[in-house]
TISE-862419 format. One line per 2 residues: number of its first residue (from 1); their letters; for each residue x, y, z of N, C-alpha, C. Coordinates in pm, 1 decimal. Example, Ala and Ser with C-alpha at 12.3 -4.5 7.8 and 13.67 -1.06 7.14 Angstrom:
1 = AS = 1319.0 -569.0 780.0 1230.0 -450.0 780.0 1320.0 -330.0 780.0  1285.0 -225.0 708.0 1367.0 -106.0 714.0 1290.0 3.0 787.0 .
! end
This chain:
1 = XX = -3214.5 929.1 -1025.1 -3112.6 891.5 -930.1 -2974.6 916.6 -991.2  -2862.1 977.5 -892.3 -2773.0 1002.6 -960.5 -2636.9 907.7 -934.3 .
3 = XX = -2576.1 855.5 -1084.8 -2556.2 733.2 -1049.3 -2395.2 737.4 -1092.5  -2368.8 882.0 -1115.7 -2202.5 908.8 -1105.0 -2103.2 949.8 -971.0 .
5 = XX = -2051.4 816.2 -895.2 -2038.2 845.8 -767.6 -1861.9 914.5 -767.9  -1861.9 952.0 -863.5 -1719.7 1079.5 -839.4 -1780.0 1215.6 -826.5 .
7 = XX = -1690.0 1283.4 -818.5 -1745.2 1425.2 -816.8 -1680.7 1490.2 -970.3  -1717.9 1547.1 -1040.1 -1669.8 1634.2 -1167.7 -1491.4 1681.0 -1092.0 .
9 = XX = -1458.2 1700.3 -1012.0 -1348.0 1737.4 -1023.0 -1224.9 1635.9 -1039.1  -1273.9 1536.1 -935.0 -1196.3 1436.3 -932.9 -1139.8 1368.7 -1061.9 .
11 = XX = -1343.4 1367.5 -1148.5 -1340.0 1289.1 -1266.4 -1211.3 1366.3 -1356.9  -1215.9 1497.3 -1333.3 -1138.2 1600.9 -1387.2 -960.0 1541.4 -1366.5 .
13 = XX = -957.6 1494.5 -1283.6 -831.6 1493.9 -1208.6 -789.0 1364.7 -1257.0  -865.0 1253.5 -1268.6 -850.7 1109.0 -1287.4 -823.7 1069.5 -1477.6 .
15 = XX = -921.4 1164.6 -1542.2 -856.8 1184.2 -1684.8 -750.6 1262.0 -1748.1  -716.2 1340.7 -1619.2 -547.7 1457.9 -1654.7 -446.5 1304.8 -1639.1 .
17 = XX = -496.2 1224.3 -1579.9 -416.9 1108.3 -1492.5 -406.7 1043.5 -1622.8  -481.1 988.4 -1678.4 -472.9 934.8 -1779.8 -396.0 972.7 -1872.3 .
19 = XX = -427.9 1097.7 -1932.1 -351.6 1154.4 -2035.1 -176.7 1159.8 -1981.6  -161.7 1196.4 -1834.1 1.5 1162.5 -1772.8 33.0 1026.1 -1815.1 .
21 = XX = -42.5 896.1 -1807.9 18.4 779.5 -1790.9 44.5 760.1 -1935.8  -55.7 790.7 -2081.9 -64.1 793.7 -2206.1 108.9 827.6 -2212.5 .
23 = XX = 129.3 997.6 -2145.1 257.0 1067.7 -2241.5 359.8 976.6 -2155.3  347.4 925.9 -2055.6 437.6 838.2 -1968.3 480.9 719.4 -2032.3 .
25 = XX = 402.8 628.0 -2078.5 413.9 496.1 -2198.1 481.3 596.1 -2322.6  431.2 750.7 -2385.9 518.7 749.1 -2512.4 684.4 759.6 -2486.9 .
27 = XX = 665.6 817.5 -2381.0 823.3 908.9 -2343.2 884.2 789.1 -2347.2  870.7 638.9 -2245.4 933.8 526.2 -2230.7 940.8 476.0 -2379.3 .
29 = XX = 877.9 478.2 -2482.6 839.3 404.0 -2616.2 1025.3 506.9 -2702.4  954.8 621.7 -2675.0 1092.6 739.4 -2737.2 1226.8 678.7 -2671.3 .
31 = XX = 1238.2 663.6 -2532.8 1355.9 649.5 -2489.1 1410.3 480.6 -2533.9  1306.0 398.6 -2542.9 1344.5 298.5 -2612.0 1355.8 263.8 -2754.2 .
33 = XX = 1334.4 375.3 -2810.2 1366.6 390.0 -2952.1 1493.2 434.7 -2951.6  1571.1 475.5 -2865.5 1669.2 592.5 -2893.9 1797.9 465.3 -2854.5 .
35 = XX = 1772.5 411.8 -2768.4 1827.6 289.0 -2704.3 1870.3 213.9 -2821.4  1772.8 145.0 -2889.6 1789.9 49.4 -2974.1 1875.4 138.3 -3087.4 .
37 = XX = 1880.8 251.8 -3141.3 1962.8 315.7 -3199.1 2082.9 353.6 -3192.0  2131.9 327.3 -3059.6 2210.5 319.2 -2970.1 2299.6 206.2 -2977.9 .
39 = XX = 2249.6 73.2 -3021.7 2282.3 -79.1 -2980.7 2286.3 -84.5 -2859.0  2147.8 -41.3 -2762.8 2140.2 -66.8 -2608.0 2044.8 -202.7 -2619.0 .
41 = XX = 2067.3 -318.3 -2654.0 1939.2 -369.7 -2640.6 1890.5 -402.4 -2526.4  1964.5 -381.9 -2379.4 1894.8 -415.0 -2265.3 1831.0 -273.0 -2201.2 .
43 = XX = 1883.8 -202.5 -2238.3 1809.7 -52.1 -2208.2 1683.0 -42.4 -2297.6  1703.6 -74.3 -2431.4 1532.0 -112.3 -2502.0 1433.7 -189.3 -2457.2 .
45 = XX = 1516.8 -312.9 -2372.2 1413.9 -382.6 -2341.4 1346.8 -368.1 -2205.5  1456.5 -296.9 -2109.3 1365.9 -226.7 -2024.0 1255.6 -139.6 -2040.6 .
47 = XX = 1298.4 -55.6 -2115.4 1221.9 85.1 -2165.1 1085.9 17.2 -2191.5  1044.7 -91.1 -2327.2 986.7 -120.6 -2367.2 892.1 -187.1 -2239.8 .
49 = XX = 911.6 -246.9 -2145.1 845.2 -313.4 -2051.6 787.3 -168.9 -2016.0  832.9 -123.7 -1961.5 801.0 41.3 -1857.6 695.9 85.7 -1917.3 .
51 = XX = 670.4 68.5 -2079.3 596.9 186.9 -2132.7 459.1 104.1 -2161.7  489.4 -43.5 -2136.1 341.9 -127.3 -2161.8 354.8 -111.0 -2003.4 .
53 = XX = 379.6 -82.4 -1885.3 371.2 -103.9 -1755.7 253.2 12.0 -1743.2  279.5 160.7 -1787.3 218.8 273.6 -1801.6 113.3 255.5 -1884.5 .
55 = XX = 94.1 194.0 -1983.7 -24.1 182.8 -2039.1 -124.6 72.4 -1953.5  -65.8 -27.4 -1848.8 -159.0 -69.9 -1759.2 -266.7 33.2 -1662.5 .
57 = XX = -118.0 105.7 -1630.0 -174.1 170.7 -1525.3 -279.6 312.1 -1550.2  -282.2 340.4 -1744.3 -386.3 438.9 -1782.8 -508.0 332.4 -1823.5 .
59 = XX = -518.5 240.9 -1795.7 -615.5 110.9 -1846.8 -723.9 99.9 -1683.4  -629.4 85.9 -1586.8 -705.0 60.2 -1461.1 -747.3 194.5 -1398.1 .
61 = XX = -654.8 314.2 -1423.7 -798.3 469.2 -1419.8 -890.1 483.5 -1522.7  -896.5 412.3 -1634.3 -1008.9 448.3 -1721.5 -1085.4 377.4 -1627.2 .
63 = XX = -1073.2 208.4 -1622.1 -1176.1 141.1 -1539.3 -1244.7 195.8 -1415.3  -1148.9 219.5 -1371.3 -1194.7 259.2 -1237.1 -1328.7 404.4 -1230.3 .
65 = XX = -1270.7 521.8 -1306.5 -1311.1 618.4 -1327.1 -1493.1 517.4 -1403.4  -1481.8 462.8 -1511.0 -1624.6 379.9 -1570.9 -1662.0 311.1 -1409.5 .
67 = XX = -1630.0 253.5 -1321.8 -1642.3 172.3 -1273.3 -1783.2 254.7 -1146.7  -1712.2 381.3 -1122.0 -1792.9 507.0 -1065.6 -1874.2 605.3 -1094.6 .
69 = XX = -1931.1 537.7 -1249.8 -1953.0 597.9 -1305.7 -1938.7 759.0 -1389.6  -1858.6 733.7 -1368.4 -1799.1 904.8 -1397.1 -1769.3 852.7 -1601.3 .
71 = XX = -1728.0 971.3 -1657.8 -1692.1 997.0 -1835.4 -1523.5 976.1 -1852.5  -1488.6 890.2 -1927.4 -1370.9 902.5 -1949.6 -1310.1 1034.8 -2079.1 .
73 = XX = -1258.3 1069.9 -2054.9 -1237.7 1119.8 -2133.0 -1079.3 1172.7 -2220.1  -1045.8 1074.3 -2333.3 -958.2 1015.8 -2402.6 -857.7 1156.8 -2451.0 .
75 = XX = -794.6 1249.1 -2388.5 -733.0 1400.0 -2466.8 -542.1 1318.2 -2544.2  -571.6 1457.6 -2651.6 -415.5 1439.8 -2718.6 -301.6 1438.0 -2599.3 .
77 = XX = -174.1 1356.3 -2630.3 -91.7 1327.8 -2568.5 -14.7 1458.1 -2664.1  124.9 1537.2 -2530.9 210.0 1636.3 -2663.3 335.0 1515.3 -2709.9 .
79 = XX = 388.5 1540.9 -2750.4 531.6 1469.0 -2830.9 613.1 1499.7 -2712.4  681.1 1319.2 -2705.3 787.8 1343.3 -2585.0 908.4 1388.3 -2635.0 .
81 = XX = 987.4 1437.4 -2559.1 1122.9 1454.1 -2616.6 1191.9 1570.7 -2493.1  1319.0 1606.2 -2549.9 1362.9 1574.3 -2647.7 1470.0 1414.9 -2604.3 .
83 = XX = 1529.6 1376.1 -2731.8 1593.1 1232.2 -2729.8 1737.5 1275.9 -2621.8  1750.1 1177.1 -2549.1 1902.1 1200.0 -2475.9 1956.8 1215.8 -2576.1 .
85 = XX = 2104.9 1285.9 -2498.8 2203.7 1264.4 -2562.1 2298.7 1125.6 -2529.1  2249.4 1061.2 -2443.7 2363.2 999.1 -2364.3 2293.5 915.8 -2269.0 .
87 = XX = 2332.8 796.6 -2228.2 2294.3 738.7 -2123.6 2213.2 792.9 -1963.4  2280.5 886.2 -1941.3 2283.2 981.8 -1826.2 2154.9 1056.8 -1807.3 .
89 = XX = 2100.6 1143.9 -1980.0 2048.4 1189.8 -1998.2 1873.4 1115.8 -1977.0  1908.3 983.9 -2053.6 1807.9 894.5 -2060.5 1774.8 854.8 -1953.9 .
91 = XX = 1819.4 788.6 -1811.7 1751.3 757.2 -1683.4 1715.5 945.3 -1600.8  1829.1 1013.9 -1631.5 1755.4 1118.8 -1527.9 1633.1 1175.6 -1629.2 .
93 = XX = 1624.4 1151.6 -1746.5 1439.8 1167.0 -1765.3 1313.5 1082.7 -1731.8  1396.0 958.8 -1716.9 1305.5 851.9 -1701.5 1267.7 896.2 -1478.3 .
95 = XX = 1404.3 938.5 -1422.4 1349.2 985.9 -1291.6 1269.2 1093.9 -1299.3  1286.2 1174.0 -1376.3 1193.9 1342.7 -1400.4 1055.1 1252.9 -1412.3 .
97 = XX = 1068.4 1195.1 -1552.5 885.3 1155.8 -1552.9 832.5 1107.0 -1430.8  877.2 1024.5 -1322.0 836.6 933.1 -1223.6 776.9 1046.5 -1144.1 .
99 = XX = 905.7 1111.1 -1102.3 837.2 1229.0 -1047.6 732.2 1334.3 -1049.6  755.7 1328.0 -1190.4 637.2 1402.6 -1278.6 506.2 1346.0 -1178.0 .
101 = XX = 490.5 1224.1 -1228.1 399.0 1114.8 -1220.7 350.7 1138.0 -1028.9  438.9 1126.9 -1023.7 433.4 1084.8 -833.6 369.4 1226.6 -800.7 .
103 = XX = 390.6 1355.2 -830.5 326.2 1441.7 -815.1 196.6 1486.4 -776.8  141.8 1439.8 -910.9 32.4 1423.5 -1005.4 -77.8 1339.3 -907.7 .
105 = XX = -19.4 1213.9 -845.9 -81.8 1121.7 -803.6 -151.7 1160.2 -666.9  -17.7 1236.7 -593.1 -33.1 1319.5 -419.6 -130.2 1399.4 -482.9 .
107 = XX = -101.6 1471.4 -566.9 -258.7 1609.4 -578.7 -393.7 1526.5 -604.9  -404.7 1374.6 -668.7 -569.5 1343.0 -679.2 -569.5 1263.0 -523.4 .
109 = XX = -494.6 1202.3 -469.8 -511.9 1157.8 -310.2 -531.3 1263.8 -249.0  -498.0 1372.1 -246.7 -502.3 1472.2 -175.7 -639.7 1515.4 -188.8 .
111 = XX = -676.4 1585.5 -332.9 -865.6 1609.0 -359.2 -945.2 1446.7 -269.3  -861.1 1381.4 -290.9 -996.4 1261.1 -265.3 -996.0 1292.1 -115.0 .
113 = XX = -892.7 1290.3 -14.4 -893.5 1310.3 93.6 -995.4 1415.7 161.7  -979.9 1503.1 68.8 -1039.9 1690.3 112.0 -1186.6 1647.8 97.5 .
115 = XX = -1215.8 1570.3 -38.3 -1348.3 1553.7 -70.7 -1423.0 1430.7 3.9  -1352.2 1342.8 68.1 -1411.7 1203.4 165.2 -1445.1 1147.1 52.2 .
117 = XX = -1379.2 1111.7 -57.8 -1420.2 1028.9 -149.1 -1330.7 892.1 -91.7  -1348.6 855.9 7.2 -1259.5 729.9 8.7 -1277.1 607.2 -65.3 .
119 = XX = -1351.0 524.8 -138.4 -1328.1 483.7 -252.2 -1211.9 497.2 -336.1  -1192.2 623.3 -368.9 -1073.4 696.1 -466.5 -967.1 735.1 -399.7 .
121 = XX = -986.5 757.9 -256.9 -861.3 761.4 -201.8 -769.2 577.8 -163.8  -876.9 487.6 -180.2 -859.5 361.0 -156.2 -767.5 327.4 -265.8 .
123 = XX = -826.0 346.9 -410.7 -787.1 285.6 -529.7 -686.4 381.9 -546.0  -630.0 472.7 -511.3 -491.6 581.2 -551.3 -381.2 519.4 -446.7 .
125 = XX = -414.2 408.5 -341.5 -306.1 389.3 -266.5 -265.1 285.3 -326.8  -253.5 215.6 -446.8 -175.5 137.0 -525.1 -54.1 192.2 -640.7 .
127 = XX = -111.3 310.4 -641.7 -42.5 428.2 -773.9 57.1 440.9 -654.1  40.8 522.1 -513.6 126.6 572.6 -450.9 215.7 477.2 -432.1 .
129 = XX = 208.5 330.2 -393.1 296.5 235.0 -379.3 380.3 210.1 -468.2  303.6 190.6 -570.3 381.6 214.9 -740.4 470.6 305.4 -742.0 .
131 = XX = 407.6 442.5 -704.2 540.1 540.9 -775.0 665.8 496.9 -672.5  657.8 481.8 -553.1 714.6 479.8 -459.0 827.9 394.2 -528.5 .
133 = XX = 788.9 286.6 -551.0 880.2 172.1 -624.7 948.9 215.0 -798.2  857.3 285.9 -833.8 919.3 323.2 -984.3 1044.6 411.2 -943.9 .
135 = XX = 1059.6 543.8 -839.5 1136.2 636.6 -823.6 1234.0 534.5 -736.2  1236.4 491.1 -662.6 1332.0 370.9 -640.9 1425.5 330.1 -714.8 .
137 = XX = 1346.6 260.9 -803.3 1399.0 197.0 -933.4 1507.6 265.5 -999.5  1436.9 415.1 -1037.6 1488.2 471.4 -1119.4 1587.1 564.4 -1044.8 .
139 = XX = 1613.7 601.3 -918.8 1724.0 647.8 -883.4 1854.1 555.0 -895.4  1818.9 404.3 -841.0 1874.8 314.8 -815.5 1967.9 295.2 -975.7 .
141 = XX = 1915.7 293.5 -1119.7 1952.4 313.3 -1198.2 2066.6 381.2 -1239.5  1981.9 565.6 -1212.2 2045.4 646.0 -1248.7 2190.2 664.7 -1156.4 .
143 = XX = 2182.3 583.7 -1020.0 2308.7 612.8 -972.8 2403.2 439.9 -1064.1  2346.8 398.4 -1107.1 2432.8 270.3 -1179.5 2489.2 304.9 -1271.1 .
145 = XX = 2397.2 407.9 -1361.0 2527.3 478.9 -1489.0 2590.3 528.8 -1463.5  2573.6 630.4 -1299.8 2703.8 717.4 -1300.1 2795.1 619.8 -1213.3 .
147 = XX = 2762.2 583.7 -1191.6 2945.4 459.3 -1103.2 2973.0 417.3 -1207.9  2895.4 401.7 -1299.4 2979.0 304.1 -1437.5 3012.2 425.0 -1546.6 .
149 = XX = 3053.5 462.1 -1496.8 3101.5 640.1 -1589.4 3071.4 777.9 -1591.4  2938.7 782.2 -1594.1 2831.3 861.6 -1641.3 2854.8 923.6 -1769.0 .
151 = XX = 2861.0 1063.9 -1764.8 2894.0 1123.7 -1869.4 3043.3 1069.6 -1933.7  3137.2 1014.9 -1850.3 3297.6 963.9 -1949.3 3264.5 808.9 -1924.5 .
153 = XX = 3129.6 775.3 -1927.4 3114.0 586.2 -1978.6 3222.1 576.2 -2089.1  3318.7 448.0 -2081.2 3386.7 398.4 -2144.3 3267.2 292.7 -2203.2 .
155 = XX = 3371.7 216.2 -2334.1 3217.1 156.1 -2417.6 3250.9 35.1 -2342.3  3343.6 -50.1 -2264.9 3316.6 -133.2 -2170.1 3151.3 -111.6 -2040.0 .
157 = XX = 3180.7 10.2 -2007.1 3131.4 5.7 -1895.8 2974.3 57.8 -1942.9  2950.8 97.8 -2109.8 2801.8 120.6 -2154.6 2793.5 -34.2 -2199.3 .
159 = XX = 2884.2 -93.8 -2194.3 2870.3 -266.8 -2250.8 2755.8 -326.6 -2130.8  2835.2 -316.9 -2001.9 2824.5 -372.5 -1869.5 2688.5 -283.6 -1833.4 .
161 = XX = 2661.8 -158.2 -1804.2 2515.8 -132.9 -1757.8 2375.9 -166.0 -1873.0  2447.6 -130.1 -2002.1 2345.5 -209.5 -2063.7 2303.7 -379.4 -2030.6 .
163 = XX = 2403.1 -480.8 -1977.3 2365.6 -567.6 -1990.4 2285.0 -593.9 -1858.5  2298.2 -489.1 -1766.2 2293.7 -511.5 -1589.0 2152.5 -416.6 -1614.0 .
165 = XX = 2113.3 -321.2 -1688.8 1972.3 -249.2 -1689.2 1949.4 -417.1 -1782.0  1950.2 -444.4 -1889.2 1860.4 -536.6 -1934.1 1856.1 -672.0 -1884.5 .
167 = XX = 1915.0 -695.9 -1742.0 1876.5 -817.6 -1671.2 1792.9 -761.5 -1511.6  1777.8 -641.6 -1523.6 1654.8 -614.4 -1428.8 1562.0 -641.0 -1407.5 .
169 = XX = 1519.6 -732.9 -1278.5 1389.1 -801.9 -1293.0 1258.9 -685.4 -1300.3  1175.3 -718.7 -1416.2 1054.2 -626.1 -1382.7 934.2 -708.8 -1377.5 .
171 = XX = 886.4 -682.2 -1277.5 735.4 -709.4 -1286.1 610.1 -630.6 -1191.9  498.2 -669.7 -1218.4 419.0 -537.0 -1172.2 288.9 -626.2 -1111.1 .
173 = XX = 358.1 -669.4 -940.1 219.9 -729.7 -881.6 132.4 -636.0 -834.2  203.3 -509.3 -819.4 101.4 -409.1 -738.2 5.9 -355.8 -863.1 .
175 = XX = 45.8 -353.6 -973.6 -25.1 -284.8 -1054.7 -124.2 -410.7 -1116.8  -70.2 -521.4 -1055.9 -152.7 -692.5 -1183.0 -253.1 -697.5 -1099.1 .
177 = XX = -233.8 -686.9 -931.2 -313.4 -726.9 -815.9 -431.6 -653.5 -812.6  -438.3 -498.3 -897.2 -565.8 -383.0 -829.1 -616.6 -391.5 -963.9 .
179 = XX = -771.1 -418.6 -961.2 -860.7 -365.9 -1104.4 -812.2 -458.5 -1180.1  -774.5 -540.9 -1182.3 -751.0 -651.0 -1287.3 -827.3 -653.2 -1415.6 .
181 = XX = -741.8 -624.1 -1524.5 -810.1 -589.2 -1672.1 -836.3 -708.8 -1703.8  -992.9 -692.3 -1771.2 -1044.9 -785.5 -1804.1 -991.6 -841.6 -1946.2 .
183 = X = -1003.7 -979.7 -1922.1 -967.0 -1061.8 -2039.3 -1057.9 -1037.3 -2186.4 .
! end
């Protein structure tokens, strides 16, 4: 009896996913390294949330993918980079990755759709909600550095968005609510 209810492509599609969310948590880990080098500590401490947020969300496609029996399968992440130069630099990568991400997500809803895997098209409509809200986020951001300078930020006004990115509420019911990692 065959008891892997994905199809090899999907499974294919659901561990590329993984390895995205892996380089997604490093890139956020880099940009919050670069921050704190910076003396951003509220831009670190965003960053730092974001990149354990992404490692949730490569935690609940491993599950899920085991859950359907399908193979996980764990590939090298490449090196993120390169480091901003500048405030500016740092959210419009952090929007590039989202996008990246949001991409990524429409092409495995899309196979699941083509393939009637609805199961997998079920469990991908929490990612889509997600990205929906991450690219939000992160436009919403990236237009906050540039009213507060952008590229000619005065160190008042990198004072003031650092302190206004590091009092951003984050939290992640859509991602706490689906597949709940086990204790």
């Amino acid at each position: 009896m065959k008891t892997q209810r994905i199809s090899d492509s999907l499974q294919e599609a659901l561990n590329d996913q993984v390895t995205l969310e892996a380089y997604s948590a490093q890139m956020y880990l880099m940009l919050a390294c670069w921050a704190d080098e910076n003396q951003l500590d509220g831009i670190n401490s965003f960053m730092m949330k974001h990149s354990y947020e992404e490692r949730v969300h490569m935690a609940k496609i491993i599950e899920y993918i085991q859950e359907r029996g399908g193979t996980v399968k764990i590939e090298a992440i490449p090196k993120p980079g390169p480091e901003p130069m500048n405030i500016v630099e740092c959210f419009e990568a952090v929007l590039k990755q989202e996008i990246e991400n949001t991409e990524a997500i429409y092409r495995i809803v899309n196979m699941s759709f083509e393939e009637k895997d609805w199961a997998t098209w079920n469990f991908m409509q929490w990612l889509v909600t997600e990205q929906r809200e991450e690219e939000k986020l992160a436009l919403s951001l990236l237009d906050k550095v540039k009213l507060a300078g952008g590229h000619q930020i005065t160190a008042t006004g990198k004072f003031e968005i650092n302190k206004l990115i590091g009092n951003t509420e984050q939290h992640f019911p859509i991602a706490d609510d689906v597949n709940p990692l086990q204790e």
